[in-house]
C-alpha positions as CSV (number, residue, x, y, z in Angstrom):
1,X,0.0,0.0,0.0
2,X,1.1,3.4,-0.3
3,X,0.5,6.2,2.4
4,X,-2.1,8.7,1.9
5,X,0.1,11.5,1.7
6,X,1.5,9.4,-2.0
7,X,-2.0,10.1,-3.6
8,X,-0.5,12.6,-5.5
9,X,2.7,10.4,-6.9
10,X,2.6,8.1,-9.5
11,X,2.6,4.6,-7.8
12,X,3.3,1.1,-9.2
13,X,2.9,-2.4,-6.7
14,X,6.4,-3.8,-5.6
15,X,7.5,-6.6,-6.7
16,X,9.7,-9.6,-6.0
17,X,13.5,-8.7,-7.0
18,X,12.8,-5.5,-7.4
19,X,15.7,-2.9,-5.9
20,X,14.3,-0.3,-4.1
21,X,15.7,3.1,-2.7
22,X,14.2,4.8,0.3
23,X,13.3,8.8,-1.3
24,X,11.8,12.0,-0.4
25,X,9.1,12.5,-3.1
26,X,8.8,15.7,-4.6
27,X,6.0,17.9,-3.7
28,X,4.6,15.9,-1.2
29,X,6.7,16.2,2.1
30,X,7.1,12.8,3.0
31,X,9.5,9.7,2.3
32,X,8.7,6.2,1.1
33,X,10.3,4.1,-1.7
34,X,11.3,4.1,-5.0
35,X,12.8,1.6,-7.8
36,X,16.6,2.7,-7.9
37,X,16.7,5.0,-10.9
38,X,13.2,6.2,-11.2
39,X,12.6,8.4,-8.0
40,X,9.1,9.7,-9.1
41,X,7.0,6.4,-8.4
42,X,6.3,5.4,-5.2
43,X,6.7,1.8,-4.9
44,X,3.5,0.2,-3.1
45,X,3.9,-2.5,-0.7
46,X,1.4,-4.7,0.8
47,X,1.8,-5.5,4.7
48,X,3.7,-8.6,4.7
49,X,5.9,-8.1,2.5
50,X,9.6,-8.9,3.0
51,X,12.5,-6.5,2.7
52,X,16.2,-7.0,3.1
53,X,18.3,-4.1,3.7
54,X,21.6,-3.4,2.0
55,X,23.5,-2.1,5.0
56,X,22.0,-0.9,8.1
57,X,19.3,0.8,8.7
58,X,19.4,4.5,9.4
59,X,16.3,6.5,10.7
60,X,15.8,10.0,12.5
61,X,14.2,9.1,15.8
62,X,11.3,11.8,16.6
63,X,10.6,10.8,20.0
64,X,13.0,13.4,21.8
65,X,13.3,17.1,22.1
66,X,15.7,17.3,18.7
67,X,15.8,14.7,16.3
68,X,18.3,12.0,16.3
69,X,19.7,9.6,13.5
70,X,19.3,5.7,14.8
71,X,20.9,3.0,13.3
72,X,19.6,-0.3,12.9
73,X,21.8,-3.4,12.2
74,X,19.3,-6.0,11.2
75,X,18.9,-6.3,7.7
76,X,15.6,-7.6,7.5
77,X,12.1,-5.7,8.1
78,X,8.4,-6.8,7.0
79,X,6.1,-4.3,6.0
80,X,3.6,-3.2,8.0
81,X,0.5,-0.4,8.3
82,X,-0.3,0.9,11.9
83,X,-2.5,3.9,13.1
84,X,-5.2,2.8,10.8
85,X,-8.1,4.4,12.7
86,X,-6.1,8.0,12.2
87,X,-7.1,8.9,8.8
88,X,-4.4,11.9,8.3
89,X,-1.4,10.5,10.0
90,X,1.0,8.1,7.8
91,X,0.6,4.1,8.2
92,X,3.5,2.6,6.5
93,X,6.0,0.9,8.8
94,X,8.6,-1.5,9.0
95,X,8.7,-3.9,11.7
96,X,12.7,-5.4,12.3
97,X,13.1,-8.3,13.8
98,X,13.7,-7.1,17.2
99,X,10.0,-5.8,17.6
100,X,10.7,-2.1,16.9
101,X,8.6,-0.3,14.3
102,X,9.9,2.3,12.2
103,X,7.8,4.5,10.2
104,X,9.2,5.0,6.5
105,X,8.9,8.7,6.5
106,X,11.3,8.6,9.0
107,X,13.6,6.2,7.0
108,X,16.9,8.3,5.9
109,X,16.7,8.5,2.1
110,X,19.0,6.9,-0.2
111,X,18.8,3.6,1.3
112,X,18.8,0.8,-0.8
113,X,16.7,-2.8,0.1
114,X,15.5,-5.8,-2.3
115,X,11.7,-7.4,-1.7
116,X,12.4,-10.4,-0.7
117,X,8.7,-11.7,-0.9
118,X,5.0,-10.8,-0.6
119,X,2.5,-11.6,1.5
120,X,0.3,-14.4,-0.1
121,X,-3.1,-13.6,-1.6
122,X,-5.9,-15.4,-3.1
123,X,-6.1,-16.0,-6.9
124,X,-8.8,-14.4,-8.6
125,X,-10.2,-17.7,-9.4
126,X,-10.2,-18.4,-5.9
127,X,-11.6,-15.1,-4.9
128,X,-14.7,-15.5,-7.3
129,X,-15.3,-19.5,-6.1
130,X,-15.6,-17.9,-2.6
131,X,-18.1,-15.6,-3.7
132,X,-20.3,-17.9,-6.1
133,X,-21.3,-20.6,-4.3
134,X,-21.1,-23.6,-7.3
135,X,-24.5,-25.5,-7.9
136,X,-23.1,-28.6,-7.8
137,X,-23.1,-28.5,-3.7
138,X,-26.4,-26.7,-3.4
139,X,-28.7,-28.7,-1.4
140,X,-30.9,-30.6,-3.7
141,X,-34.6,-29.6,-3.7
142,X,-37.3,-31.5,-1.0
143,X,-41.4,-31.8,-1.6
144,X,-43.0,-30.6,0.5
145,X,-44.5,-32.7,3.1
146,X,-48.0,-33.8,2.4
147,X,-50.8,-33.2,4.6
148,X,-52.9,-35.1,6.7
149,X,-56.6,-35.7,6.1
């Protein structure tokens, strides 16, 4: 998924393989990611997926009175979206494998990472055989009982 405050950048979904750089997009005030070499489309991840970093991880830590840059050794981080209930504050996240959550505006750009997977999801097929019940396991029809004279 791509954070609200994206709406305004051309988007495409991640996928597996692809190379991505974390960027500051143009116009919109806020940071996500990119495919290396075309920093004008937000790359769209859906919670689950599976990223592994190039080197560590470098953030700016908002909690305290003046910003701080953090650093991250772990290499991994899945995708998540939190503060779903809060329409105008961002949701994408990455959770590492320590349990902290980072969100990806505050990601330091220029930081490179590969999608390692994506969450699994239904086939269309399989989508549609959920919603249209097939006739073939429809109870048969029953007469109705007769009545007594």
């Amino acid at each position: 998924m791509c954070d609200y405050s994206l709406q305004h950048v051309a988007s495409a979904p991640a996928k597996v393989g692809d190379r991505l750089v974390t960027t500051e997009f143009r116009h919109s005030g806020t940071r996500g990611f990119s495919e290396i070499g075309a920093p004008d489309v937000a790359i769209c991840l859906r919670p689950g997926s599976e990223l592994a970093f190039d080197g560590e991880v470098v953030f700016a830590d908002p909690t305290g009175l003046l910003p701080r840059r953090v650093k991250i050794a772990a290499g991994v981080a899945r995708f998540r979206q939190v503060n779903l209930d809060q329409a105008y504050s961002h949701h994408d996240a990455l959770e590492f494998p320590d349990g902290r959550l980072v969100m990806l505006t505050d990601l330091t750009p220029g930081q490179t990472a590969t999608v390692l997977q994506l969450p699994v999801s239904p086939q269309p097929d399989e989508e549609r055989a959920v919603e249209e019940p097939r006739e073939a396991m429809a109870a048969p029809h029953e007469p109705a009982p007769a009545s007594a004279i």
